[in-house]
N, C-alpha and C positions, 0 to 999 in steps of 0.2 A: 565450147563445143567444136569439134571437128565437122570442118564445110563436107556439104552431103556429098561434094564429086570427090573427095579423095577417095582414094584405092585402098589408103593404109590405116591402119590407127596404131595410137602407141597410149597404154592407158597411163594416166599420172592419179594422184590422190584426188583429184578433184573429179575425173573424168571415166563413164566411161566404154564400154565398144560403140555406143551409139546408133545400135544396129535398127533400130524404129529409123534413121535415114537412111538408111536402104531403098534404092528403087525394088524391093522383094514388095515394100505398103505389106508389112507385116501386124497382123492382127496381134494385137500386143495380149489384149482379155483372153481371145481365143490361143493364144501362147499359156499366162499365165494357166490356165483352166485345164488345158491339154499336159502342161510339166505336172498337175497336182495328181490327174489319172494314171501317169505314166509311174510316179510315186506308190501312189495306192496299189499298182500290180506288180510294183515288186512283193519277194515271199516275204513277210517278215519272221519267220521263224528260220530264214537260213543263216544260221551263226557269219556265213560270208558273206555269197551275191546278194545283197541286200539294197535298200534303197541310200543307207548311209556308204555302201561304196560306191555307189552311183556319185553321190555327191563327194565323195573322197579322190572320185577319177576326175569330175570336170574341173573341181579345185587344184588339183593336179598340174594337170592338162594347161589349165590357166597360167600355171606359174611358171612352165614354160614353156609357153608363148612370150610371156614377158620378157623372160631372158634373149629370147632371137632379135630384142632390139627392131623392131619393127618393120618384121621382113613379109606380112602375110597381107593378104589381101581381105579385109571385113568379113564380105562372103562367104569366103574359104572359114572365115576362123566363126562363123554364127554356123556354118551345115557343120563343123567338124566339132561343135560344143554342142550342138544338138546329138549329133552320133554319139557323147560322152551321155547323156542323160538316159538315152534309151540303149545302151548297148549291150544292159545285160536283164533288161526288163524282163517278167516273169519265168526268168531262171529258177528250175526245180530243182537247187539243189545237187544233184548229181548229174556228172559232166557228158560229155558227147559218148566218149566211151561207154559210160552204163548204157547210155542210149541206145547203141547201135546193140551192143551184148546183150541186149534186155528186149529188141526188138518193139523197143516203146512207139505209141503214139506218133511222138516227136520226130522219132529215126524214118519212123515210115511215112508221114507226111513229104519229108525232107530227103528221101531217099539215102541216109546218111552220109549226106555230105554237112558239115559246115552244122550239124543241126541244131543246137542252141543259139549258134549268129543269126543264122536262115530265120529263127524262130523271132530271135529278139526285134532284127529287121520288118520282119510279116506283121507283128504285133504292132508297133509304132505305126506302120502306113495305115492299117485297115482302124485306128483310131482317129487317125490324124482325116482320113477320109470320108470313111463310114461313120466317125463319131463314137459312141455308146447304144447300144441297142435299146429301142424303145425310149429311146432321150431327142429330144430336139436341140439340146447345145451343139454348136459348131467348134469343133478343135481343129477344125483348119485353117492355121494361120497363115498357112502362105494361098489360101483362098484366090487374092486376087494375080497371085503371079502366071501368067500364061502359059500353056499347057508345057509348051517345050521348053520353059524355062523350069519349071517344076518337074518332068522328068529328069535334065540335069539335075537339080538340088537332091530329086531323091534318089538315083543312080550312087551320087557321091556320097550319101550318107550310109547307104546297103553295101557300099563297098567298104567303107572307114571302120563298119562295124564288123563285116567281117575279116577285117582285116587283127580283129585282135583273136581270131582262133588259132591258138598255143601252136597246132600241127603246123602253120605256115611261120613260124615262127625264124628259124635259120634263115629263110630263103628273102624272108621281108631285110634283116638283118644285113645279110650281105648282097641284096639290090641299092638298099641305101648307101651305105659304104663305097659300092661298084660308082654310083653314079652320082652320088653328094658329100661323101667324104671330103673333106680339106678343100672344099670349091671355091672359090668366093662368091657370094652372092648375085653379083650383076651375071655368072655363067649359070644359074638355076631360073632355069624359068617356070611359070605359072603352074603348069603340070605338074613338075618336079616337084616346086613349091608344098601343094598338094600329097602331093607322095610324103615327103615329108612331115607334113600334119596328120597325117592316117598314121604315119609311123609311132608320131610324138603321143597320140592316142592311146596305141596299143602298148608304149613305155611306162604310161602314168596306169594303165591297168596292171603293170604288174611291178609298180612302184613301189613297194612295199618296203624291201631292203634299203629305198631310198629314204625311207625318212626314219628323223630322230626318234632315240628312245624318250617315253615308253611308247609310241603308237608302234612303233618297231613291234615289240611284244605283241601288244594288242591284235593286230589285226594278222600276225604269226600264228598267233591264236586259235582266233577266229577262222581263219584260213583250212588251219590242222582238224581245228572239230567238224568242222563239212568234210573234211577229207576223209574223217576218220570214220562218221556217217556211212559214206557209201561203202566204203572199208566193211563194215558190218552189213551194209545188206548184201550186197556183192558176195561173202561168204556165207550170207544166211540160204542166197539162192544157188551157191556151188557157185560162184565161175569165179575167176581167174581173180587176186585182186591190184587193184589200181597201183601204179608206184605212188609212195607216199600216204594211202589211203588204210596203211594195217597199222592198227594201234598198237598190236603187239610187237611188232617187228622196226615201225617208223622211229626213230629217233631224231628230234626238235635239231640238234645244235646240227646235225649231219644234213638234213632234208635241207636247213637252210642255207648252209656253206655251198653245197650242191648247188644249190638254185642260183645263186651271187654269183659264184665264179663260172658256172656254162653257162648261164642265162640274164640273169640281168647286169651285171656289171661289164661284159662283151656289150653288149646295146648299148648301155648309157656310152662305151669310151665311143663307138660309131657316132650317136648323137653328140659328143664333143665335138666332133671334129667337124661338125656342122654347125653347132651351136656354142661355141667356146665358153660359155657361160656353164652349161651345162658341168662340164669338166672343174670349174672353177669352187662353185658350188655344193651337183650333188655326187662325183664321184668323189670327196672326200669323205662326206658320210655313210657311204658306201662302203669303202676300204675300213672306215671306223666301226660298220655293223660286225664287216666280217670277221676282225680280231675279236669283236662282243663273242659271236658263235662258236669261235677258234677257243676263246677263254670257257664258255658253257661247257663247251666237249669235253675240255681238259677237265672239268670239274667233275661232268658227270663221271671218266675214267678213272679219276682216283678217289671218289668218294667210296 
């Protein structure tokens, strides 16, 4: 076991974050019990945001962390793994745009900003606090951490979460880069650090490109039929429709060479150069999706 004052952890096969030694005196039950609700209010009918990409991000997310060689601080890496469990909890399906165009619920609680993060964010705290309605369980694990250390922890986790909405996406991309690019370690400090981990969150949300076939496929899939969902109500109710979202028009091998080469394959090379593993790793299967797509296209064009 790692002694409870270290800062850092590095997990090995035996071990591992050992987040119960935290000075947080984390309710371990009132943890388990709170991750099982948080499960149960994803959609399960949404071919994507689903509870199995919830656990497909923290798994994610996990595996790099482990590549930074043991650059993060505990704390930092238990609020930025809880931001991966809850960050896209009771997602309906169609995205912030239907939202705001549809003048939903959602949009207008939220005054459309941010309104599925805002949403996911609001929904975690008022559990984690308030519990279940008409239930005596406690789902507040961090129960005994004192007031101003608990508004830290939940500041930083409302931030990490909204930090994976698509529209800040450019601007997250080239902050990192601006200010952690090629650093070395001992010149990023704590903050940074942080910034960092909200980043490497929002990467493993839209990892998809990065991993091997078939999950490649699968979850390309999966992905396309929520897309293609709002694609049809969107046109059922007249308005505009989404990029990527018309079944008739979207084509699989194009939608995904698009997304690789302006979106995620630019982010993962930024995360190399802060995390060199990254680079070593998953932008080779990266470059190997994208010849997959490259070859797909060409098939569909000369069939």
């Amino acid at each position: 076991r790692n002694n409870s004052n270290e800062k850092n952890v590095k997990l090995s096969h035996f071990e591992g974050y050992n987040f119960a030694d935290l000075d947080l005196e984390i309710e371990i039950g009132a943890l388990f019990d709170y991750l099982r609700v948080i499960q149960r209010d994803y959609k399960r009918d949404n071919p994507y945001h689903n509870a199995i990409h919830a656990a497909d991000v923290i798994q994610t997310l996990h595996s790099l962390i482990q590549m930074s060689d043991d650059r993060f601080e505990r704390e930092q890496i238990f609020s930025i793994l809880v931001a991966a469990a809850v960050h896209d909890v009771k997602h309906p399906g169609m995205n912030n745009t239907f939202q705001v165009n549809t003048f939903s619920n959602l949009a207008l609680s939220h005054n459309d900003a941010a309104v599925l993060e805002n949403e996911h964010s609001a929904h975690a705290f008022k559990l984690m606090v308030q519990g279940l309605p008409d239930k005596d369980d406690n789902l507040n694990f961090l129960c005994h951490v004192p007031a101003p250390k608990f508004a830290e922890i939940r500041k930083g986790i409302i931030e990490a979460v909204l930090h994976t909405d698509m529209s800040q996406h450019f601007s997250k991309v080239g902050d990192i880069k601006s200010r952690a690019g090629g650093k070395p370690w001992d010149e990023i400090d704590s903050k940074l650090r942080w910034d960092v981990l909200m980043y490497m969150l929002h990467l493993a949300d839209i990892s998809n490109p990065a991993k091997n076939r078939p999950m490649l496929e699968l979850w390309t899939d999966r992905c396309l039929d929520e897309f293609f969902a709002q694609g049809d109500e969107e046109r059922k109710l007249g308005l505009a429709i989404s990029p990527n979202c018309d079944r008739n028009e979207t084509k699989k091998p194009d939608s995904q060479i698009g997304f690789i080469n302006f979106v995620v394959k630019p982010s993962y090379v930024v995360l190399a150069e802060v995390i060199p593993a990254v680079g070593e790793h998953i932008l080779p299967v990266i470059e190997r999706n994208l010849l997959y797509w490259d070859g797909q296209k060409e098939r569909e064009e000369t069939a």
